[in-house]
C-alpha positions in Angstrom: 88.9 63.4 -181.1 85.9 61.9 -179.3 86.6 58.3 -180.0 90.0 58.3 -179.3 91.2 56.6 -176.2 93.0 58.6 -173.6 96.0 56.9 -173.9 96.1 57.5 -177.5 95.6 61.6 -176.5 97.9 61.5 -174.2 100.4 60.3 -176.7 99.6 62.4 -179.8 99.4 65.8 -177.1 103.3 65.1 -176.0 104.3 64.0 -179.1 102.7 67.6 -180.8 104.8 69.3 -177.7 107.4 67.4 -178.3 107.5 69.2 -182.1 106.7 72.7 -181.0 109.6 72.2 -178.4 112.0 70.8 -181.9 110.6 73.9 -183.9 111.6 76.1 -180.7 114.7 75.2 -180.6 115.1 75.1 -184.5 114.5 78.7 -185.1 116.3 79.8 -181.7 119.8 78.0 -182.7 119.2 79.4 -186.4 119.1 83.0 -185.1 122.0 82.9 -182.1 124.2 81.3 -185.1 123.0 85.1 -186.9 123.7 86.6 -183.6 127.8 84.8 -183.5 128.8 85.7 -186.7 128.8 89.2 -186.3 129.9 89.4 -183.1 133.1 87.2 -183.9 133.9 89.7 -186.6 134.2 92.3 -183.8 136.1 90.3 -181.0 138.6 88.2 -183.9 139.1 91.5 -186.6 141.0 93.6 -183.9 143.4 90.8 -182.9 144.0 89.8 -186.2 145.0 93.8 -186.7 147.4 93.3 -184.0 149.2 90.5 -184.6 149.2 91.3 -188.3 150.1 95.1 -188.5 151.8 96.4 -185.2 155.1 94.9 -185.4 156.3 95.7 -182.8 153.7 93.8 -180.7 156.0 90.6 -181.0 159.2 92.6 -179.6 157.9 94.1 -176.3 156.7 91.1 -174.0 155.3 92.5 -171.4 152.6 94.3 -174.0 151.9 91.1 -175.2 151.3 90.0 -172.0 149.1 92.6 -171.4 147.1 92.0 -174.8 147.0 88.6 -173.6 145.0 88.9 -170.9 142.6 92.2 -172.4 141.6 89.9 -175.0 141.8 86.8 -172.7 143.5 84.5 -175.2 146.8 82.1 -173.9 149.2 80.7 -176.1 149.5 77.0 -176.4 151.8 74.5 -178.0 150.4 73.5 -182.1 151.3 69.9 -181.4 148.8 69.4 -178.7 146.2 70.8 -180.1 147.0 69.9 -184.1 145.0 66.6 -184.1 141.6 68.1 -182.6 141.2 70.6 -184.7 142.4 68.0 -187.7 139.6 65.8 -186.9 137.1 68.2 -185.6 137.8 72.0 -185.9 136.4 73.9 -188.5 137.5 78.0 -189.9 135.5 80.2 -188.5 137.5 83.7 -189.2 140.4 84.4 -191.4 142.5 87.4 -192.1 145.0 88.0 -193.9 147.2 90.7 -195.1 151.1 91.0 -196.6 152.6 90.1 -193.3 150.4 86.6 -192.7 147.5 85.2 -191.8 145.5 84.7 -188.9 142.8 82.1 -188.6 140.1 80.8 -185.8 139.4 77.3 -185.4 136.3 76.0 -183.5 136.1 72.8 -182.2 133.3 71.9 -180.2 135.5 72.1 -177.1 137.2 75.3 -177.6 138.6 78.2 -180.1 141.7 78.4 -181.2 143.4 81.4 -182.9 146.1 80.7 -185.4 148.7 83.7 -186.2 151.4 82.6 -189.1 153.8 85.7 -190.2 157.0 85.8 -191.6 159.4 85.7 -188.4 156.4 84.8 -186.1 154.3 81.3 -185.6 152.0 80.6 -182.6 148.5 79.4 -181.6 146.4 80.5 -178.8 143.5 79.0 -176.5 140.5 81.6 -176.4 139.2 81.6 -173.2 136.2 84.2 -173.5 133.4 82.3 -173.5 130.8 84.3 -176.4 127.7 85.9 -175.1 125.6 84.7 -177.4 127.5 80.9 -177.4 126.8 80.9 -173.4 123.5 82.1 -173.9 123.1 79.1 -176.6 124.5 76.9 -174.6 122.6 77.6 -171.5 119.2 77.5 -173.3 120.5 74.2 -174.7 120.6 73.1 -171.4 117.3 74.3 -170.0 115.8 72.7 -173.2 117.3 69.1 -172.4 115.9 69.6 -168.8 112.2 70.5 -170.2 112.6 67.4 -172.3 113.6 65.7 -169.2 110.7 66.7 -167.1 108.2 66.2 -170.0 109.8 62.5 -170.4 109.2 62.0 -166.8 105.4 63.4 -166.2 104.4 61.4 -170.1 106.1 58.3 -168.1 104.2 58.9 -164.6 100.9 59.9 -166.5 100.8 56.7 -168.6 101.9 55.1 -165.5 98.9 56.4 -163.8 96.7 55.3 -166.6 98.0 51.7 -166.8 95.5 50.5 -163.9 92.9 52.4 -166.1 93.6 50.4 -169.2 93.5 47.2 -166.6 90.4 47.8 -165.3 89.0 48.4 -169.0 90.6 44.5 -170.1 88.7 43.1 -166.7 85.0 44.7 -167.6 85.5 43.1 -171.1 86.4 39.4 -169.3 83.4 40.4 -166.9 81.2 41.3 -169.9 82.1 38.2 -171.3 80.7 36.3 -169.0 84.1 35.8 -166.1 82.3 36.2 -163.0 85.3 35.3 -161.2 87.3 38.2 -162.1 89.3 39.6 -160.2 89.9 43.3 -159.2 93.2 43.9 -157.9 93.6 47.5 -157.7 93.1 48.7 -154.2 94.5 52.2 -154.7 93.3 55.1 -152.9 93.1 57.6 -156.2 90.0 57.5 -158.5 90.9 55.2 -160.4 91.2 53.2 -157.3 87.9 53.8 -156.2 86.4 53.0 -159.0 88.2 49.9 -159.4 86.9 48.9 -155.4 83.5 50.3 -156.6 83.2 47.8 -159.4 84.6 45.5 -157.6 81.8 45.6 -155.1 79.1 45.8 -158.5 81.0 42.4 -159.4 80.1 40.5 -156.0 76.7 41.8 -155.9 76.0 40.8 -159.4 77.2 37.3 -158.0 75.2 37.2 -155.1 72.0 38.2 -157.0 72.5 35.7 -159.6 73.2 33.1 -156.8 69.9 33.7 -155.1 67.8 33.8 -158.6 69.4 30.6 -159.7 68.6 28.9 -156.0 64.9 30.4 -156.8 64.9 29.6 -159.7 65.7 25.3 -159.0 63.7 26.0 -155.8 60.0 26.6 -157.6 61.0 24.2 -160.5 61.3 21.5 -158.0 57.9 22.5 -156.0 55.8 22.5 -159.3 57.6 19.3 -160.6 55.9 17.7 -157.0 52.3 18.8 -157.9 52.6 18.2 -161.8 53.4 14.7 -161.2 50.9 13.8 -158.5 48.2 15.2 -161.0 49.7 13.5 -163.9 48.9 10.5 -162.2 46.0 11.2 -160.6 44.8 12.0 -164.2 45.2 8.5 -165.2 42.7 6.9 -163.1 39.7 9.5 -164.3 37.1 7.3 -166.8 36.1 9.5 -168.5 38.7 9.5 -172.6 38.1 12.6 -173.1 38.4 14.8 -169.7 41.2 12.2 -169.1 43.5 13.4 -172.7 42.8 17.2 -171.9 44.2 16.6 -168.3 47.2 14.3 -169.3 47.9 16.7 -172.0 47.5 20.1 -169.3 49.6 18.5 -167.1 52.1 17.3 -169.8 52.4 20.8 -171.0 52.8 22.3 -167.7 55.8 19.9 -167.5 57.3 21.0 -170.9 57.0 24.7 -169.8 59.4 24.1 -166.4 61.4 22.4 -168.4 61.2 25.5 -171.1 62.0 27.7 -167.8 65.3 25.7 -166.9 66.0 26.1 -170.2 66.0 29.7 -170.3 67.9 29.9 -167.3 70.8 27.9 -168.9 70.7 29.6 -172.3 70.7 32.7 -170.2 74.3 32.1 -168.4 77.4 33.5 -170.0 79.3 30.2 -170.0 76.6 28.3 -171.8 77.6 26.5 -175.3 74.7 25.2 -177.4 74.6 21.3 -178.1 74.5 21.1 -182.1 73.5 17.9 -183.9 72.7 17.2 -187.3 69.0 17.1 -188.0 66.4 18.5 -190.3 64.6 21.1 -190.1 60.7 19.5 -190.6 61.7 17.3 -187.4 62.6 20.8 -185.2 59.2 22.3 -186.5 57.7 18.8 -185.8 58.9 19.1 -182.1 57.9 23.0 -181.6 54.4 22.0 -182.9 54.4 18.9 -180.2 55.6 21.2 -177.5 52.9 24.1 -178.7 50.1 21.1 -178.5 47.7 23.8 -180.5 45.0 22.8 -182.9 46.6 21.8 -186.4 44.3 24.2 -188.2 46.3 26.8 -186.5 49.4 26.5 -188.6 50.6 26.1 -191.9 53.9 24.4 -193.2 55.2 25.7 -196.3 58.9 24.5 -195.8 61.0 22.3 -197.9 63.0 20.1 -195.7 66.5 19.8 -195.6 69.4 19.0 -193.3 70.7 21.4 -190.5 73.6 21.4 -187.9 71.8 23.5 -184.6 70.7 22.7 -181.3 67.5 21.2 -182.0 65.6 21.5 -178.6 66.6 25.1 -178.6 65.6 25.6 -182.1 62.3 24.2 -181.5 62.2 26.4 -178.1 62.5 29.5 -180.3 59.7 28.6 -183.1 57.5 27.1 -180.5 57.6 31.2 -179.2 57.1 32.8 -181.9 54.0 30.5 -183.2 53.0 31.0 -179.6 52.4 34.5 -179.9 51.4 34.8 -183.9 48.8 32.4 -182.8 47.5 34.6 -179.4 47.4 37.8 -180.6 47.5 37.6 -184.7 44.0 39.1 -186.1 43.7 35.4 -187.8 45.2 33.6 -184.5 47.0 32.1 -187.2 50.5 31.6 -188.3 52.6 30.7 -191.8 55.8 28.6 -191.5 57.8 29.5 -194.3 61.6 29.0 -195.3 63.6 30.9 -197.9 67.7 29.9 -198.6 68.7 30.0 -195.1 66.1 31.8 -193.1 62.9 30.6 -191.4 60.0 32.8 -191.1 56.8 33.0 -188.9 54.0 34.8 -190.4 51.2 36.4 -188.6 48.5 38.6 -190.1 48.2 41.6 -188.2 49.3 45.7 -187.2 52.7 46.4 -188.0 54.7 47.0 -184.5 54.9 50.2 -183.1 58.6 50.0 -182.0 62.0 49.0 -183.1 62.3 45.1 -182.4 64.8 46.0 -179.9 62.2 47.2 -178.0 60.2 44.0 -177.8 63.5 41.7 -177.0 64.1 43.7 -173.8 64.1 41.4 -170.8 61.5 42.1 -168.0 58.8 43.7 -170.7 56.5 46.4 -169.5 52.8 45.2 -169.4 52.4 47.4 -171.9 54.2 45.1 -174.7 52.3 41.9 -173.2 49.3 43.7 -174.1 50.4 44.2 -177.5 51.2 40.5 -177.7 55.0 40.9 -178.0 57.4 40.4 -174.2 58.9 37.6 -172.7 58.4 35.5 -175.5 60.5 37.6 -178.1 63.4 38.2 -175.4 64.1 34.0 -175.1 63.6 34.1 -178.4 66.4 36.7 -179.2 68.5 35.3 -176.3 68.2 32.0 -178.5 69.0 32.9 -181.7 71.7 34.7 -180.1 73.5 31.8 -178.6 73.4 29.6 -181.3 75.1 32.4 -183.6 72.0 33.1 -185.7 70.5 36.4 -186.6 66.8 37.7 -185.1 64.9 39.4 -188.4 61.6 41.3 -188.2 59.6 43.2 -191.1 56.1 43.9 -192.1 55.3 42.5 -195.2 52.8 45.8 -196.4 51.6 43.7 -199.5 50.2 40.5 -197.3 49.8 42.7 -193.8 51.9 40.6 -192.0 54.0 40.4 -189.3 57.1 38.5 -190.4 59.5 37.3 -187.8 62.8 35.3 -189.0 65.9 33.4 -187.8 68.7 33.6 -190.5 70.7 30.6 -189.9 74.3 32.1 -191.1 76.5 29.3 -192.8 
């Protein structure tokens, strides 16, 4: 029951009233029927004795009069009434003895008493009403009106949970990435308010990532200004080698804004990866060029072969996780390695103390820097994520590494 919506309850709780009320009903029609049939032996048995065994009821009219209205019964002509109870009456009591017969019809309008004798032929309306047939009938009634007023609160209840179920379709949209969603439900109940209250969460959410993005292009553009300047300035020094490790420090400065912009693009709901057919020595080739670390720091074990990804991205995400095998692996070391469809990074080292999901949070603690896993692993995972791969870590016990992996799903 706890993972069943509450429209779904609310359903399945008037529908199991709505049988209880059927069973009701059932068992209280089955026993008034009981209740009728004895008491129409004891209103019909003592007419049928009159009509059938006085005879001299029939000669004296104004005692038939009389036992006319005592038993509240009115004669009526056969004609009319012949073709109702031919297409809908049914025998409910019969007597019969040497003078005749006597018989009730019921139809479900009225009841009709039947008295053939010998010299004597007539049929009669009965206009008592049985006790238990009007309690019957006015339980039927009161039932149709409970059925009436359950119909009407199910209908106003899963009218009051329709802006519910709306609201639920626009968090989805808004978790999706639709930042332009609209909230429209401006009632004053509690779903209203929570509707307004989300509402509001939506526009600050906006405003927040408004004024991170404009950050965000701000300090890119006022590093870009003093890269450049000393990127040139660099040029003019005489000396090879102080002039290669400044060209190349201010060339990997460069590479990591333009890592930064990337993260804030791969970071947006609305952002699609550009794939391209490529291979996969030439993405490890460009993570390696972006990484510009020592060559005796890595080792290629990969067969190559052709891949369809986003190949700056790619790179961006090996680039990471070479990045931190490499600082904080006991070898300062790592292994390129790929197996069917998955590329690992190998780094001798402890095993990690957490889940992974720990480690791909964004805004790490210090405490995971220290332990050499933060930032790095979150654009990783954001990454591999957007180009609808999968993010794999284990520790391999046997070589005491650290084993990282993107499987590249077909």
């Amino acid at each position: 029951m706890k993972n069943i919506s509450v429209t779904t309850f609310v359903h399945l709780m008037f529908a199991l009233m709505f049988a209880v009320l059927l069973v009701v009903f059932y068992f209280f029609h089955t026993n008034i029927e009981r209740s009728i049939s004895p008491e129409k032996v004891t209103r019909y048995k003592p007419i049928s004795d009159s009509f059938l065994f006085r005879e001299n009821l029939d000669m004296n009219p104004g005692r038939l009069r009389k036992f006319y209205n005592d038993y509240k019964i009115k004669p009526v002509s056969t004609k009319k009434v012949l073709k109702e109870i031919e297409k809908e009456g049914k025998t409910i009591f019969e007597g019969r003895t040497i003078y005749g017969i006597f018989r009730v019809f019921k139809t479900p309008k009225h009841n009709y008493l039947y008295v053939q004798r010998v010299d004597y032929t007539q049929m009669f309306l009965d206009n008592q009403r049985n006790y238990y047939e009007s309690i019957y009938q006015a339980v039927a009634i009161i039932g149709v009106v409970i059925l009436l007023i359950f119909f009407i609160i199910y209908i106003m209840i899963l009218k009051k949970l329709y802006p519910l179920k709306k609201l639920h379709s626009q968090i989805e949209q808004f978790a999706k990435g639709n930042l332009d969603i609209n909230i429209d439900n401006k009632g004053k109940d509690e779903i209203g308010k929570i509707s307004q209250s989300f509402d509001k969460a939506i526009k600050h959410i906006k405003q927040l990532i408004s004024s991170k993005n404009l950050f965000m292009r701000n300090i890119m553009h006022e590093l870009k200004t003093p890269i450049t300047k000393g990127r040139i300035i660099s040029e003019t020094i005489d000396d090879p080698v102080a002039k290669k490790v400044l060209i190349g420090a201010f060339e990997r400065m460069n590479e990591l804004i333009n890592d930064l912009a990337d993260v804030e693009r791969i970071t947006m709901y609305n952002f699609e990866p550009t794939k391209e057919h490529t291979t996969l020595l030439s993405v490890i080739d460009r993570a390696k060029n972006v990484l510009m670390a020592d060559d005796d720091k890595y080792d290629i074990d990969v067969t190559d072969r052709e891949i369809y990804t986003d190949k700056k991205l790619l790179a961006l995400t090996l680039k990471n996780l070479m990045d931190n095998g490499i600082k904080y692996g006991s070898d300062h070391k790592v292994k390129i390695v790929s197996n069917d469809n998955t590329i690992e990074v190998r780094s001798k080292g402890e095993a990690l103390k957490e889940d992974i999901t720990f480690y791909t949070e964004p805004f790490s603690q210090e405490e995971k820097r220290s332990q050499g896993f933060g930032l790095g692993l979150y654009i990783v995972s954001n990454i591999v994520e957007k180009l609808g791969y999968e993010f794999t870590y284990h520790y391999d016990q046997y070589t005491k590494e650290n084993v990282f992996g993107i499987l590249m799903k077909s």
